[in-house]
C-alpha positions in Angstrom: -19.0 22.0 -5.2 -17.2 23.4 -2.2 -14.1 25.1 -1.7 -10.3 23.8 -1.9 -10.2 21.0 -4.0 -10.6 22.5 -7.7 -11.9 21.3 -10.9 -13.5 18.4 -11.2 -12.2 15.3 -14.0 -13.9 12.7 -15.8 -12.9 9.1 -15.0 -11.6 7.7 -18.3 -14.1 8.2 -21.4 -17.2 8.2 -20.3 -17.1 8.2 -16.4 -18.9 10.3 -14.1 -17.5 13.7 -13.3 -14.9 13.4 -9.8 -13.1 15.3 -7.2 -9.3 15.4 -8.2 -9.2 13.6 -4.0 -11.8 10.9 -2.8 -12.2 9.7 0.5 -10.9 6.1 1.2 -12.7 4.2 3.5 -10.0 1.6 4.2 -9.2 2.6 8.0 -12.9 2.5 8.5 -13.3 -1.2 8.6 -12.1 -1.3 12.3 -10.1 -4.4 14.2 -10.5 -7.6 13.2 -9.5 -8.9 10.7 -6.1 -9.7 8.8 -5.8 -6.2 7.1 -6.7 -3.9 9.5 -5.1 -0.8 10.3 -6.2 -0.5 13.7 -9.3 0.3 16.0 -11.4 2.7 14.7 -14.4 4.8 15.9 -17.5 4.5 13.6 -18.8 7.7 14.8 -15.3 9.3 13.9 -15.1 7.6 10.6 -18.9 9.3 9.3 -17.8 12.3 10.5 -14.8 12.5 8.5 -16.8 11.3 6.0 -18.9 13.8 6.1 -16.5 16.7 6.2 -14.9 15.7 3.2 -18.4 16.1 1.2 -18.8 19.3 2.8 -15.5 20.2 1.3 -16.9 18.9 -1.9 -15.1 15.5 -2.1 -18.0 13.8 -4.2 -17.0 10.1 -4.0 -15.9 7.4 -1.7 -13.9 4.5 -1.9 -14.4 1.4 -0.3 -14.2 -1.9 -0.3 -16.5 -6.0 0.6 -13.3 -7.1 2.3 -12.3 -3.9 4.4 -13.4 -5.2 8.4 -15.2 -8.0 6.4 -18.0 -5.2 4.9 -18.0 -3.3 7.9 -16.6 -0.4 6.1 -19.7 -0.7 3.5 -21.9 -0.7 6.4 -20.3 2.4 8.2 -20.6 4.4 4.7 -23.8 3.2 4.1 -24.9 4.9 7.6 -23.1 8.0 6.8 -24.8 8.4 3.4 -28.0 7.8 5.2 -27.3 10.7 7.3 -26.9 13.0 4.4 -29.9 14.7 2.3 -30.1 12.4 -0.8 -29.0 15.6 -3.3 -26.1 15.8 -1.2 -24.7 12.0 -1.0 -21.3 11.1 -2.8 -21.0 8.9 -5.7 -20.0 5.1 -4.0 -17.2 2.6 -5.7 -16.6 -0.3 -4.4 -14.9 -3.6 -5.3 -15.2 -7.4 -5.4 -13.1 -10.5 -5.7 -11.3 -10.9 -2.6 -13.5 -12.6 0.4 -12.5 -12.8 4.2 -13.2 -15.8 5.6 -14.2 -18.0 8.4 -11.2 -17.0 10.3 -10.9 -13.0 9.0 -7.3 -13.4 10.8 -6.4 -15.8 7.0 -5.4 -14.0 3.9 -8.7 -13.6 2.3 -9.5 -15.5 -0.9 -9.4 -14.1 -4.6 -12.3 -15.0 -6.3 -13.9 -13.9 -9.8 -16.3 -16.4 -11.1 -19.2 -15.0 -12.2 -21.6 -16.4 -9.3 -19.4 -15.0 -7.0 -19.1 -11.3 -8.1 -23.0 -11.1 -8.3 -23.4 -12.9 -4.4 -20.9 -9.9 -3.4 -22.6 -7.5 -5.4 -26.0 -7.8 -3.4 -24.1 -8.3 -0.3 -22.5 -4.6 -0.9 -25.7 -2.7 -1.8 -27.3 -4.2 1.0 -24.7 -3.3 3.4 -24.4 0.2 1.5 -27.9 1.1 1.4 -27.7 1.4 -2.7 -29.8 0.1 -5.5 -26.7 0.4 -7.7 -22.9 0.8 -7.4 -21.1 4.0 -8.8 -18.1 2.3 -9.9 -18.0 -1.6 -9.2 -14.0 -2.9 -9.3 -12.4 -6.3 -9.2 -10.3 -5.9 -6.1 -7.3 -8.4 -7.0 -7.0 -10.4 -10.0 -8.7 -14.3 -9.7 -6.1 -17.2 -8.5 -8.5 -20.1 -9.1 -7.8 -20.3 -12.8 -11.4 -18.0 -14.1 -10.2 -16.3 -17.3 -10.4 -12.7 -16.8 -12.5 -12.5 -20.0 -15.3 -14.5 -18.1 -15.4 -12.3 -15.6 -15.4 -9.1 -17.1 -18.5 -10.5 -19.2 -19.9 -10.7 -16.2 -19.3 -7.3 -15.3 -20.8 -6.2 -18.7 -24.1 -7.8 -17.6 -24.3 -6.2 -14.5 -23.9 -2.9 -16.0 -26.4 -3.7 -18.7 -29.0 -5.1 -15.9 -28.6 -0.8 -14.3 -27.0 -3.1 -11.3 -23.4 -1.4 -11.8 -23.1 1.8 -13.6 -19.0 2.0 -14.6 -16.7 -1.1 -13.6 -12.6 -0.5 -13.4 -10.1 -3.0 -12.2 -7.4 -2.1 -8.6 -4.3 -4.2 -8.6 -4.4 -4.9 -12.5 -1.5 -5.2 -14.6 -1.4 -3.5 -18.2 -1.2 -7.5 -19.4 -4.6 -8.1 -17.8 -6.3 -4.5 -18.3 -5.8 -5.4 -21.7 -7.6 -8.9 -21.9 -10.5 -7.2 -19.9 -10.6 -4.2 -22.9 -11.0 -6.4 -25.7 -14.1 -8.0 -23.6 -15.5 -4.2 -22.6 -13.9 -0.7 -22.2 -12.1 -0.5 -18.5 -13.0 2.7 -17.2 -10.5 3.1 -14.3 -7.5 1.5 -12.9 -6.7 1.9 -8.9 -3.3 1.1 -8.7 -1.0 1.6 -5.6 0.8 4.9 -6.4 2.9 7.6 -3.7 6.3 9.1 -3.3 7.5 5.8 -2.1 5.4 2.9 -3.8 6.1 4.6 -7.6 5.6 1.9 -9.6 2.5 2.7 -11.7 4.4 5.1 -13.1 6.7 2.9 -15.5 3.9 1.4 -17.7 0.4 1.5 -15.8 0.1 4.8 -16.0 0.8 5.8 -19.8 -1.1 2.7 -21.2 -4.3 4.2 -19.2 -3.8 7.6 -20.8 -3.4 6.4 -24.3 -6.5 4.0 -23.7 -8.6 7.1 -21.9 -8.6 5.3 -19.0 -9.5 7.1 -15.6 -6.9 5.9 -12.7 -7.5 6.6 -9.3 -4.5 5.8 -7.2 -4.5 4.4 -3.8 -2.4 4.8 -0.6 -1.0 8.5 -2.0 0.1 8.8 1.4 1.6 5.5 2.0 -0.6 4.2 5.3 0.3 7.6 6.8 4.0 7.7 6.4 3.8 10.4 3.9 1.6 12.4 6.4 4.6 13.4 8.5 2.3 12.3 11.8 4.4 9.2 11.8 7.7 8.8 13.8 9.7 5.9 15.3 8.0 6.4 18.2 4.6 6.7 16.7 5.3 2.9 15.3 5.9 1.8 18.8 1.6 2.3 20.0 0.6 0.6 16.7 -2.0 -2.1 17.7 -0.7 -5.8 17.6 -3.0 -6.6 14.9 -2.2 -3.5 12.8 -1.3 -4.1 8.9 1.9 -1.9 9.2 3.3 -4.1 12.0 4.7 -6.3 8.8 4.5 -4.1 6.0 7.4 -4.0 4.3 7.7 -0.1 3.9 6.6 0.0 7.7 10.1 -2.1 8.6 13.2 -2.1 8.2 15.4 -1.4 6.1 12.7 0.5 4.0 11.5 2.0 7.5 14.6 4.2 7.9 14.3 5.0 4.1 11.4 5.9 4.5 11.6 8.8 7.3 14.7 10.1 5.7 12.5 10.9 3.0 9.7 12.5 5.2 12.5 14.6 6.8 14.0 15.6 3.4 10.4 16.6 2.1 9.2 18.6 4.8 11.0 21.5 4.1 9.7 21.4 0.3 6.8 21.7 1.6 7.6 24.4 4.2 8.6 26.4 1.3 5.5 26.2 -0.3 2.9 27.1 2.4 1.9 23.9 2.4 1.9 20.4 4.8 3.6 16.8 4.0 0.5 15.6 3.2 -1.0 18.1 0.6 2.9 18.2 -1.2 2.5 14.3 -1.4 -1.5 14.0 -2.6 -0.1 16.7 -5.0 2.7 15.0 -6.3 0.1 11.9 -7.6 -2.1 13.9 -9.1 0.8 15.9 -11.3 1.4 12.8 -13.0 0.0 12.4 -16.5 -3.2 9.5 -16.6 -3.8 9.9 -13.1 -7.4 11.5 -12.7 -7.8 11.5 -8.8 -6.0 10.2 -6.0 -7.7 7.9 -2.8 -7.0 9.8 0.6 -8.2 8.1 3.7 -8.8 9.7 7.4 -10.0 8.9 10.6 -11.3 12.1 11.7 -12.4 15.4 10.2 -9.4 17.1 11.0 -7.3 14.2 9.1 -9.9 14.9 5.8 -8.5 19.0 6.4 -4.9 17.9 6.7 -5.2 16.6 2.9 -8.4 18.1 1.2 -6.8 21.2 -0.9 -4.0 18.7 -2.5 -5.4 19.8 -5.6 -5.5 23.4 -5.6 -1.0 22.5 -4.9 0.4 22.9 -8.4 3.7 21.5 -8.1 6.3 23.8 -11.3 9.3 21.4 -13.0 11.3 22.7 -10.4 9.5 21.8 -7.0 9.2 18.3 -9.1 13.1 17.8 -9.6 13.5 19.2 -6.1 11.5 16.2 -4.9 12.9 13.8 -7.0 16.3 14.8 -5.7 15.0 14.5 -2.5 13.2 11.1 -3.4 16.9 9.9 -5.5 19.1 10.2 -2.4 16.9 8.7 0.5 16.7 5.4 -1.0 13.6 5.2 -0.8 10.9 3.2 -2.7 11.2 2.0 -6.5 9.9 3.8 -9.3 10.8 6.4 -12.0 11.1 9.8 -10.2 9.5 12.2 -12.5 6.7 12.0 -15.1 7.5 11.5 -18.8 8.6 15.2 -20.4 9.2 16.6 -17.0 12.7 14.9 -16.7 15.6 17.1 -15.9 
């Protein structure tokens, strides 16, 4: 399997067998388009791909709308580059469409016709004669019932097009509805230090339904990284997503660092970097199988890879909740259920 990241866990029930860290392929879509994070080097972004599988990451997360499939393109070269034995497992997700103008807020679409258009699209880009994990990337806003389109995910799977199918940016409300129509197998919901909260009710209704949840953006678009400064946010490219976002700008910005500042010494203390101690802190909480770590070079992939080997003891948790309580920062419950001071 590799060194440095531990045991594997199965997402949900019946889910393939995953690294407790998967790479996210976010960054890797490039310029362009309205939720981009910047110019980024193809060339760099397989390489970091391909470090993180020689450090035994075994799947990678991506997404149709990320550059407007150019990030399904770049991993499908990088898994073309790998002997077939040693290619990750690929998820991947649907529902939300750039479009003519990738500059406008892409739109969130589930019908049925539409899913299976993007589905061949994304195994075309990727390379694949079947997707890993095939998620609904937003919830529908023309008015499909989210019944009709998890039927259609259940046909996908039973066609061997899809082989598990899981739902990002769900509420408990919705993941329900889609249950009654077919198991959910995972949940990626937004979940770090500072964005928190999956934690109040996402979180325990996936465990009790054995539910895998892979959360996303552990390290909060790099904030959590500690390679982020005032001045750092000063050479951001004009067309890069944390420009506007909100926990990118004031007031949450100032927050924000304060809690960077009050964390690195936790981690200091532990042998460890910002970046494991925060990947770590995700993956202590209870219903959260693995956690969704992007990079943008191999050395990024290293900065973050042995999170999971970082057990975090009651104490190290209350530390950082203290730490957490008196920045300000983010919203959230601040420690896991039974681990409560």
């Amino acid at each position: 399997m590799g060194s440095g990241i531990g045991a594997r866990r199965r997402l949900g029930r019946f889910g393939p067998e995953i690294s407790r860290v998967g790479f996210g392929a976010w960054a890797a879509g490039g310029a362009g388009w309205v939720f981009s994070l910047g110019h980024q080097d193809d060339a760099s972004s397989i390489a970091a791909i391909h470090q993180a599988v020689a450090a035994g990451v075994n799947w990678i997360d991506t997404a149709a709308v990320y550059g407007c499939g150019h990030s399904e393109e770049v991993v499908g070269r990088a898994l073309r580059q790998l002997p077939p034995s040693e290619r990750p497992l690929v998820f991947t997700k649907c529902g939300l469409q750039c479009q003519s103008d990738p500059h406008r807020t892409p739109r969130r679409d589930l019908r049925p016709s539409s899913i299976r258009a993007e589905l061949e699209d994304s195994l075309r880009r990727l390379g694949q004669d079947h997707i890993d994990l095939y998620q609904f990337h937003w919830p529908d806003r023309g008015g499909v019932p989210i019944e009709e389109s998890w039927g259609e995910m259940s046909r996908l799977i039973a066609a061997g097009k899809v082989r598990f199918c899981g739902l990002s940016n769900f509420s408990v409300e919705e993941a329900t509805r889609a249950a009654a129509i077919r198991p959910v197998d995972s949940l990626q919901p937004p979940f770090s230090l500072i964005e928190r909260g999956a934690g109040w009710e996402l979180l325990p209704w996936a465990e009790s339904q054995g539910c895998g949840v892979i959360v996303y953006s552990p390290l909060q678009s790099g904030l959590l990284s500690g390679a982020h400064d005032r001045a750092g946010r000063s050479r951001l490219g004009a067309d890069d997503l944390r420009r506007r976002d909100r926990h990118h700008v004031e007031p949450d910005y100032s927050r924000n660092l304060a809690l960077v500042d009050a964390l690195i010494p936790i981690a200091q203390g532990l042998g460890t970097n910002l970046a494991k101690l925060a990947v770590a802190w995700t993956l202590a909480w209870p219903g959260v199988t693995a956690a969704i770590v992007g990079a943008r070079s191999p050395d990024q992939v290293d900065g973050w890879v042995e999170a999971p080997e970082l057990v975090l003891d009651d104490a190290v948790m209350e530390q950082i909740a203290r730490a957490v309580s008196e920045s300000g920062s983010g919203e959230g419950p601040l420690l896991p259920p039974g681990r409560a001071a």
